[in-house]
VEXLUM-309075 format. One record per atom (N, C-alpha, C): z, y, x; residue in three letters. Coordinates in steps of 0.1 Angstrom, whole numbers, plus 5000, padded with zeros to 4 digits. Atoms other than C-alpha are relative to their C-alpha. Example, Ala and Ser with C-alpha at 12.3 -4.5 7.8 and 13.67 -1.06 7.14 Angstrom:
<sites>
500049885009ALA
507849555123ALA
500050125009ALA
500049894991SER
507149895137SER
500850114992SER
</sites>
This chain:
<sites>
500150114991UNK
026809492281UNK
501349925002UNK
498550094998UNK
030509392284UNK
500549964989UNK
499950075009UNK
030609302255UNK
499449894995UNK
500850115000UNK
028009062254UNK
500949915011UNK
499550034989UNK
029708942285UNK
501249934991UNK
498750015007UNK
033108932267UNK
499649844991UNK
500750125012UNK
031108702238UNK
500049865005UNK
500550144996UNK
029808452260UNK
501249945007UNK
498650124994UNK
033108372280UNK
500649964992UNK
499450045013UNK
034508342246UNK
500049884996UNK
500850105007UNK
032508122233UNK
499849895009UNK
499950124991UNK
032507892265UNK
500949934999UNK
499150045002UNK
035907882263UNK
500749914990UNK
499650095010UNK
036507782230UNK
498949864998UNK
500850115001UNK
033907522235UNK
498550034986UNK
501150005010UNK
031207682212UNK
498850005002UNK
501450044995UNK
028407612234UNK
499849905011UNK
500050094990UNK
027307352258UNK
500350085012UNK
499849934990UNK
028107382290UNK
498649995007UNK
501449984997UNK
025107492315UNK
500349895009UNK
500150104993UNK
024007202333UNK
500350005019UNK
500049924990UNK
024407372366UNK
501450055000UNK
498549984998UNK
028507472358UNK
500149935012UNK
499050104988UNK
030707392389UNK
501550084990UNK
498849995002UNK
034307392377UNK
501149925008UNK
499350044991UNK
036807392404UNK
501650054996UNK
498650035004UNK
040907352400UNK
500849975014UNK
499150054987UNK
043207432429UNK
501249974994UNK
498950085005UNK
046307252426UNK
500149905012UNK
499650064990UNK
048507142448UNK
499750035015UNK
500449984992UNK
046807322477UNK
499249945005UNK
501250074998UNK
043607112472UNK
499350044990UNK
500849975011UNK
040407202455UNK
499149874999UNK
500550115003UNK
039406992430UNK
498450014990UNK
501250005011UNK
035906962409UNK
500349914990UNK
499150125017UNK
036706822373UNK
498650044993UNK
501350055011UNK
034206682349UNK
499950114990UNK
499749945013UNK
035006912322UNK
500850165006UNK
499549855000UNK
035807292318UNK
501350014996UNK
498750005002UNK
038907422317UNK
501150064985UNK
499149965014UNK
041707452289UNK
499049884991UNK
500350055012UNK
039907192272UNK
501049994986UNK
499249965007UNK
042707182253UNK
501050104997UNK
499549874995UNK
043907512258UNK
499550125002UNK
500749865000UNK
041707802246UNK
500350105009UNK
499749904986UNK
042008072274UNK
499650124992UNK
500149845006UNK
042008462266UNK
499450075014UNK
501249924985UNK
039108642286UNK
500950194997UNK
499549924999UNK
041008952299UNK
499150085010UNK
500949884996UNK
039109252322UNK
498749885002UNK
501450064996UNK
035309172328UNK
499850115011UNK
500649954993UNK
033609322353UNK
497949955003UNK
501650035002UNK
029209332348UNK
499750105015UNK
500749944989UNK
027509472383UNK
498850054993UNK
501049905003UNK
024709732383UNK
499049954995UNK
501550065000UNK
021709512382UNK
500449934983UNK
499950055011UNK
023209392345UNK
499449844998UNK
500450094999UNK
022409022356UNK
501549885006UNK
498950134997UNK
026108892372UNK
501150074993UNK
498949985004UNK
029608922357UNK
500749955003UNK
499050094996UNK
032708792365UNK
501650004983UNK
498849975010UNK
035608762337UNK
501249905004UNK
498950064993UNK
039208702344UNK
500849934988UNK
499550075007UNK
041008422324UNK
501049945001UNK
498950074996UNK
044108322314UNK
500349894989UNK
499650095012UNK
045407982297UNK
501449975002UNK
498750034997UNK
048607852291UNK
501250005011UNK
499450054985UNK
049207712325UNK
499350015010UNK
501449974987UNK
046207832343UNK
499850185001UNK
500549845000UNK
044608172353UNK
499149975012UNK
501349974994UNK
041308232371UNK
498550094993UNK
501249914998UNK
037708352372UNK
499149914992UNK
501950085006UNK
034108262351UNK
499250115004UNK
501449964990UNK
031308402370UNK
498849944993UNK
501150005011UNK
028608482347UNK
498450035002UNK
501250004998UNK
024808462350UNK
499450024990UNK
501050005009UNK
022008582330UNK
498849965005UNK
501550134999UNK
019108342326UNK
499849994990UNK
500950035010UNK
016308352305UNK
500650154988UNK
499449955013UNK
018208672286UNK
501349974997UNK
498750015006UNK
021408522281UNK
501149985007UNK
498549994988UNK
024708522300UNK
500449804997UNK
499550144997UNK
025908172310UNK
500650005009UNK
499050054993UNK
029008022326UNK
499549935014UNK
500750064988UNK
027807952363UNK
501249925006UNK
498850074993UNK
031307882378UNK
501350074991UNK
499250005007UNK
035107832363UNK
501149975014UNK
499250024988UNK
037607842392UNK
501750084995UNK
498850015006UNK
041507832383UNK
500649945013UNK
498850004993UNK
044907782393UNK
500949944991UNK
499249995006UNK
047907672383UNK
501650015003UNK
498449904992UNK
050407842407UNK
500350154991UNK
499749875009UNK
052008112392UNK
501350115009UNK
499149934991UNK
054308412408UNK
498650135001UNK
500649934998UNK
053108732419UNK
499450015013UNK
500749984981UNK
050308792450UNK
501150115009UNK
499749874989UNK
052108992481UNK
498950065006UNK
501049904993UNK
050509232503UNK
499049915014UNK
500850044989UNK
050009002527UNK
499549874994UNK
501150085006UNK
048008732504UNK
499050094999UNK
501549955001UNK
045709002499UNK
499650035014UNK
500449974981UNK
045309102538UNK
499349905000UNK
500550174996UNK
044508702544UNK
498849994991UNK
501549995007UNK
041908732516UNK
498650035003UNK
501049915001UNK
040309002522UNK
499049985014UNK
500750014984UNK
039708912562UNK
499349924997UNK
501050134999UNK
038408592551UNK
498450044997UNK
501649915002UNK
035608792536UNK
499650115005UNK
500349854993UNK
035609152551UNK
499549955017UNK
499950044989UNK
036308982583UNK
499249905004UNK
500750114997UNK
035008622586UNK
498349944994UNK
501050005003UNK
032408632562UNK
499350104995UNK
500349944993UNK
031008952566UNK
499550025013UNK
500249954979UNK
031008932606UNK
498949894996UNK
501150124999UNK
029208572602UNK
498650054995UNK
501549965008UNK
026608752576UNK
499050045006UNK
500649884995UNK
026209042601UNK
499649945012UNK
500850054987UNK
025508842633UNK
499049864996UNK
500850135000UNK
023608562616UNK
500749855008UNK
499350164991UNK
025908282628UNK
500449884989UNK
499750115007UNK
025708002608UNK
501249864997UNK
498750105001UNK
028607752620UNK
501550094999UNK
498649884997UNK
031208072620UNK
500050054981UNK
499750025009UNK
030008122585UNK
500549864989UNK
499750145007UNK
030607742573UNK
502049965002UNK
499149994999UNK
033907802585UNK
501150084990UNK
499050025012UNK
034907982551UNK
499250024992UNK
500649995006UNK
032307942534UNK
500149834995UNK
499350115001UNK
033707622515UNK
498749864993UNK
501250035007UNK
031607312511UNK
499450004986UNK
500150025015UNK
031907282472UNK
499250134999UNK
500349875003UNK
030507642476UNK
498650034996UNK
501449984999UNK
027107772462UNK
499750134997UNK
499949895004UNK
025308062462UNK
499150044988UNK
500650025012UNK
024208122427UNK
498950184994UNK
499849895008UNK
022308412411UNK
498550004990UNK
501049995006UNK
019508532391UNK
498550045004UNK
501749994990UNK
015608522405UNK
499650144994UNK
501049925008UNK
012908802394UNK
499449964990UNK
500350035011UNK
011908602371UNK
500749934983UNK
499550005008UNK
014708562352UNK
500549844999UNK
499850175002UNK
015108172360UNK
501750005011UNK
498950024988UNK
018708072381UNK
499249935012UNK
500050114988UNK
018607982418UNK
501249965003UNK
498650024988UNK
021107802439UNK
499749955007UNK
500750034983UNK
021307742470UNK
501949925003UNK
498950084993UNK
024407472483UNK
500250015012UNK
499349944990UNK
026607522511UNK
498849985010UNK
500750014993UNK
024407382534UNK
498650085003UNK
500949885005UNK
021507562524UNK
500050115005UNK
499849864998UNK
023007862523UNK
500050085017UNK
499550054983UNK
024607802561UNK
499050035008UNK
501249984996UNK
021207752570UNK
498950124999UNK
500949894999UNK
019608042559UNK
500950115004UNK
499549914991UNK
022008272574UNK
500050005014UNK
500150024987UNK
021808112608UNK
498550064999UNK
501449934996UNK
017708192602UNK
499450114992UNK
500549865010UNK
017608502583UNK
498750075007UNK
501349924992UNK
015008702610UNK
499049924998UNK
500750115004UNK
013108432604UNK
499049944990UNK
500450015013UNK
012808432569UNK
498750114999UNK
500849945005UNK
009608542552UNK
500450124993UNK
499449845005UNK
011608832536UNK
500850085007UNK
499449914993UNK
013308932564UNK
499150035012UNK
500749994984UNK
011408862598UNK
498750124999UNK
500749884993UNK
008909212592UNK
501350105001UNK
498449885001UNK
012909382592UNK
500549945016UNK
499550084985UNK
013709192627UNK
501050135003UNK
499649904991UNK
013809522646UNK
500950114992UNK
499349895005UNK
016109682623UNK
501549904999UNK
498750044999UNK
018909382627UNK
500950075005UNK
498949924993UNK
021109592649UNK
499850184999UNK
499849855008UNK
020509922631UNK
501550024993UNK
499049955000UNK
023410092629UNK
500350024979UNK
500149975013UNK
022510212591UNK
500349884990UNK
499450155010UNK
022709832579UNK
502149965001UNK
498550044998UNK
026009762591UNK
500650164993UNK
499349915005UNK
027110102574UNK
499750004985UNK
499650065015UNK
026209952539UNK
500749954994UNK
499050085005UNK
028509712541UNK
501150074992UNK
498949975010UNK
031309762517UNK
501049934994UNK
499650075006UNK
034109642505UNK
501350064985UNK
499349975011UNK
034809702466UNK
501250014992UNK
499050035011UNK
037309522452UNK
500849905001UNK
499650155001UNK
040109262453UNK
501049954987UNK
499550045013UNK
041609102421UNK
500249884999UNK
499750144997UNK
043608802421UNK
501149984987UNK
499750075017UNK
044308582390UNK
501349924998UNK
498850114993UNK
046908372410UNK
500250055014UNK
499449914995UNK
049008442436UNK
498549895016UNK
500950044993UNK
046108192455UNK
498649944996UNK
501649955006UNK
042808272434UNK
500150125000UNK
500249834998UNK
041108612444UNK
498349984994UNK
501650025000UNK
038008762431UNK
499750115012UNK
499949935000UNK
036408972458UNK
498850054999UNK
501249895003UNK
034009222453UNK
499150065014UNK
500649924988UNK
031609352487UNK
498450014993UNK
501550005002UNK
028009482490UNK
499949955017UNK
500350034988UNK
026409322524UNK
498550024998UNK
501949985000UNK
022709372536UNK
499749985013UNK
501250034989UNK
020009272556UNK
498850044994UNK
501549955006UNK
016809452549UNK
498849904996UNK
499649875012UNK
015309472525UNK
500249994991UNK
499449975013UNK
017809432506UNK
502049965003UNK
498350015002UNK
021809502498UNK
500449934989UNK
499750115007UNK
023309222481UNK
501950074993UNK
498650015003UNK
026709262457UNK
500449894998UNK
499550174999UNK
028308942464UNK
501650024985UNK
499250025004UNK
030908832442UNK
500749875005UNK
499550094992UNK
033208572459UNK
501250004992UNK
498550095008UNK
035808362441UNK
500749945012UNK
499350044988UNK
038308292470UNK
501549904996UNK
498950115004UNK
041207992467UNK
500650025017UNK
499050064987UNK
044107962494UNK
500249844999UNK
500250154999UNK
044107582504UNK
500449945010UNK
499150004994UNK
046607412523UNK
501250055001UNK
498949944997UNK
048907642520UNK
500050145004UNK
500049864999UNK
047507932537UNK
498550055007UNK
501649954993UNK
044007932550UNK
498950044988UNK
500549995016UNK
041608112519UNK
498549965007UNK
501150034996UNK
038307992517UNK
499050094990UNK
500949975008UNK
035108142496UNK
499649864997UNK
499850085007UNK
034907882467UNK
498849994989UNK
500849885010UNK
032208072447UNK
499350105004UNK
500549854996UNK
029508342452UNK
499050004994UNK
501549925007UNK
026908492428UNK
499650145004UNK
500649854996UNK
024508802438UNK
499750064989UNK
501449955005UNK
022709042428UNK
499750115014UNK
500349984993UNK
020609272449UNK
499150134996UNK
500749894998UNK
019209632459UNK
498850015008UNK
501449974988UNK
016509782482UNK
500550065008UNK
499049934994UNK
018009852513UNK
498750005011UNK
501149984992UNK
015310002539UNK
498749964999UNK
501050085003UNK
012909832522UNK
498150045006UNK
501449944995UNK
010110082535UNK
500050035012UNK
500150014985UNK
010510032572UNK
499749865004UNK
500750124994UNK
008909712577UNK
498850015006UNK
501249974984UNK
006609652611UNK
499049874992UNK
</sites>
């Protein structure tokens, strides 16, 4: 599987396949994020270094570095084949401190996590960035996405939802909030992070992957997020 994985960021990079019509490719610099027409290194083949493929064998993330860049491609399988969903870069250079990763990690352990877990919609739009989408792969093998707004929106009405509202009475179960997790943090630049959590709301535990940028100077935002997803109490619905 990581090797297939391996293949296709390869092959994006050196430009040996179209790009998916659905790429976002974002570029901080300067302490602003930018969306650019075109993938990165166009001139400047990049070398895909660790991958990382989640359980569900449907998202991956691979870490890249070019000349004068270094960042993340966050990889989808659709229809069967791995495709480049998002390309997010840097072109600060230096090593992360301890306390860039602290500031990361709260933005997601802390700010988006808490927002997930109380359903608060304007608390998560607060780092949940608008360029941001949540991308991943359906049941049937087709992509969805869902735009910041969107997304925003369905976390303010998750109980609500037709796949959550017969789980209501298990929102403030103790056992949800003790799924949460937080896996992994891996930063490409000393202000691009990938991180890694599982979050849930019945029925089902989500492994988020979150591409995170510092912006301004020092506030990080989530820039990027593909799922995939388990069964989390799925057999206690009223």
């Amino acid at each position: 599987m990581e090797a297939s994985v391996r293949s296709a960021a390869e092959a994006y990079l050196a430009a040996e396949v179209a790009v998916h019509p659905a790429l976002v490719v974002l570029k901080v610099d300067g302490g602003e994020l930018v969306a650019s027409p075109e993938r990165t290194g166009a001139d400047d083949v990049g070398k895909v270094g660790s991958i990382l493929v989640l359980h569900t064998g449907t998202t991956a993330v691979a870490h890249v570095q070019w000349a004068g860049r270094a960042g993340w491609l966050t990889l989808l399988k659709e229809s069967g084949a791995w495709i480049v969903i998002s390309d997010v870069s840097s072109a600060t250079v230096g090593s992360c401190t301890p306390e860039d990763m602290a500031a990361a990690v709260k933005a997601c352990w802390v700010e988006y996590c808490g927002a997930n877990r109380t359903c608060d919609g304007p608390r998560m739009a607060e780092v949940f960035h608008p360029l941001c989408r949540l991308t991943y792969t359906g049941q049937d093998g087709a992509l969805v996405l869902k735009p910041q707004d969107e997304f925003v929106q369905m976390v303010a009405d998750r109980y609500t939802l037709p796949l959550h509202a017969p789980y209501a009475h298990l929102r403030d179960d103790p056992r949800v909030a003790a799924a949460d997790s937080l896996l992994s943090t891996s930063f490409a630049a000393p202000d691009v992070c990938m991180v890694v959590l599982k979050v849930g709301h019945p029925p089902m535990l989500w492994t988020d992957v979150l591409t995170c940028a510092r912006l301004g100077g020092e506030r990080w935002w989530i820039v990027a997020k593909s799922s995939c997803s388990e069964p989390l109490l799925a057999d206690e619905a009223k």
